[in-house]
TORKOL-4160 file (C-alpha; in steps of 0.2 Angstrom, whole numbers, padded with zeros to 4 digits, m for minus):
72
<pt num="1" X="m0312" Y="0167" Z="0338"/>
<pt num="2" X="m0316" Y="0166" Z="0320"/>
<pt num="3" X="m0303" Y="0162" Z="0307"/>
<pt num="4" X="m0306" Y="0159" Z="0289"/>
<pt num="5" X="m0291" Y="0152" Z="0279"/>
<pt num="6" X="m0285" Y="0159" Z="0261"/>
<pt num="7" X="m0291" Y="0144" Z="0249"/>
<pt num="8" X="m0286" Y="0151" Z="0234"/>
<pt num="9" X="m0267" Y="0152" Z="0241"/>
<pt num="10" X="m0266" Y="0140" Z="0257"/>
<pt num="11" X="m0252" Y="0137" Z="0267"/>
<pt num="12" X="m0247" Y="0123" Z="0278"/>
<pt num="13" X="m0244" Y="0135" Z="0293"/>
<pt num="14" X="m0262" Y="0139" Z="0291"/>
<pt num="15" X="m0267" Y="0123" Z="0291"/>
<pt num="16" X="m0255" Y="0118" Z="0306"/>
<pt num="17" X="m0262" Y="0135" Z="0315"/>
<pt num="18" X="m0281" Y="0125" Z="0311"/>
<pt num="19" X="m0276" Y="0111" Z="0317"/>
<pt num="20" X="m0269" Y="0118" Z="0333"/>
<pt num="21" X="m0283" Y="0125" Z="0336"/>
<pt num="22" X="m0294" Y="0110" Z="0334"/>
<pt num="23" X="m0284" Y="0101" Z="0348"/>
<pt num="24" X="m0284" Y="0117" Z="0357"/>
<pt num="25" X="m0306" Y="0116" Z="0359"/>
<pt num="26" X="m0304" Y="0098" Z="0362"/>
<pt num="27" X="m0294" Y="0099" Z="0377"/>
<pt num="28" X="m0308" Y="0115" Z="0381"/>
<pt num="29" X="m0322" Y="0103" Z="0378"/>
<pt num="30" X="m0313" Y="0088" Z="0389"/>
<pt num="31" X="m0310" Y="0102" Z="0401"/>
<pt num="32" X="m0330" Y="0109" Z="0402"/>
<pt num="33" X="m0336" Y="0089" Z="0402"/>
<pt num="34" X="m0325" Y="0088" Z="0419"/>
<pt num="35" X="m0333" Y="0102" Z="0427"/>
<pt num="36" X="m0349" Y="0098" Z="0419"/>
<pt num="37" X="m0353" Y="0114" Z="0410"/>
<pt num="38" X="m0364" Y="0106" Z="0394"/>
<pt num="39" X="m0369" Y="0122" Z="0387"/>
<pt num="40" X="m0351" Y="0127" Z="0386"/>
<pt num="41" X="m0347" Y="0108" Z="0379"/>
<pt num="42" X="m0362" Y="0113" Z="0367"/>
<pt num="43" X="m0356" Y="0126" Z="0360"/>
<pt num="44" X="m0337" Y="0121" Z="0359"/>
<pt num="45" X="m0343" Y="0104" Z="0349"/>
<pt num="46" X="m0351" Y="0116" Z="0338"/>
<pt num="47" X="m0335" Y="0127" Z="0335"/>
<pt num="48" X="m0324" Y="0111" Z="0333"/>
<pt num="49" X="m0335" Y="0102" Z="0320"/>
<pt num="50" X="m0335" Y="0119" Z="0310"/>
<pt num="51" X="m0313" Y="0118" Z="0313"/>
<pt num="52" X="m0313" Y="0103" Z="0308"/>
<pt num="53" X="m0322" Y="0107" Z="0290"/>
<pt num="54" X="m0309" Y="0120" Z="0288"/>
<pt num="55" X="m0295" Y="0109" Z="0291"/>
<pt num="56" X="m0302" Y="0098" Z="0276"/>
<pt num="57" X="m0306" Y="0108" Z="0265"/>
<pt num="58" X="m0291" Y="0118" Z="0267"/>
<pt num="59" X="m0279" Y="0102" Z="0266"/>
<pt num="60" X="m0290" Y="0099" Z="0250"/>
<pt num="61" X="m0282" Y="0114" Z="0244"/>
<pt num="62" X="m0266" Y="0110" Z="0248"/>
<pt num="63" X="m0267" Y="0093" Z="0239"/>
<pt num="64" X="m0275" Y="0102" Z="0224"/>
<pt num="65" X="m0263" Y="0115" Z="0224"/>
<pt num="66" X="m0250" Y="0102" Z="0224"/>
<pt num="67" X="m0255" Y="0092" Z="0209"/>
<pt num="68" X="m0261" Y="0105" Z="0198"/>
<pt num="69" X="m0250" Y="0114" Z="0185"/>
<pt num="70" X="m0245" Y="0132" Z="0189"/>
<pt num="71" X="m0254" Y="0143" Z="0176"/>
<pt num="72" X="m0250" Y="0161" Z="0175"/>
C-alpha cells in the first residue's frame, strides 16, 4: 500500500491514518521476526522507515501550517 499525504493542505487524521500505519508494520515486522521470515522483515523495515519520513514531514506541515499566517 502506498500512500502519499497532501502537504500543502495536511490534516491530522492523515497524520494519525500515517501513524497507524507505522504501528501497524511494526507489529508485521515483530510478527515476520517470530516466524523468522527475514526477507519479509527486510522489506517491512524498508516500508516503515519510508512511513516514518512521511509522518515527519507531514507533522512538519502541520506545525508550519499552524504558525504561519493565512494568506489568500
Amino acid at each position: 500500500m502506498t500512500y502519499t499525504p497532501n502537504y500543502l493542505s495536511p490534516s491530522w487524521d492523515e497524520y494519525m491514518n500515517l501513524l497507524c500505519w507505522e504501528a501497524r508494520l511494526a507489529q508485521e515486522i515483530e510478527l515476520h521476526s517470530r516466524r523468522r521470515n527475514w526477507n519479509e522483515v527486510a522489506v517491512l523495515k524498508r516500508e516503515k522507515q519510508k512511513v516514518a519520513i512521511r509522518r515527519k514531514c507531514l507533522k512538519a506541515a502541520l506545525q508550519h501550517r499552524k504558525t504561519s499566517p493565512i494568506t489568500i
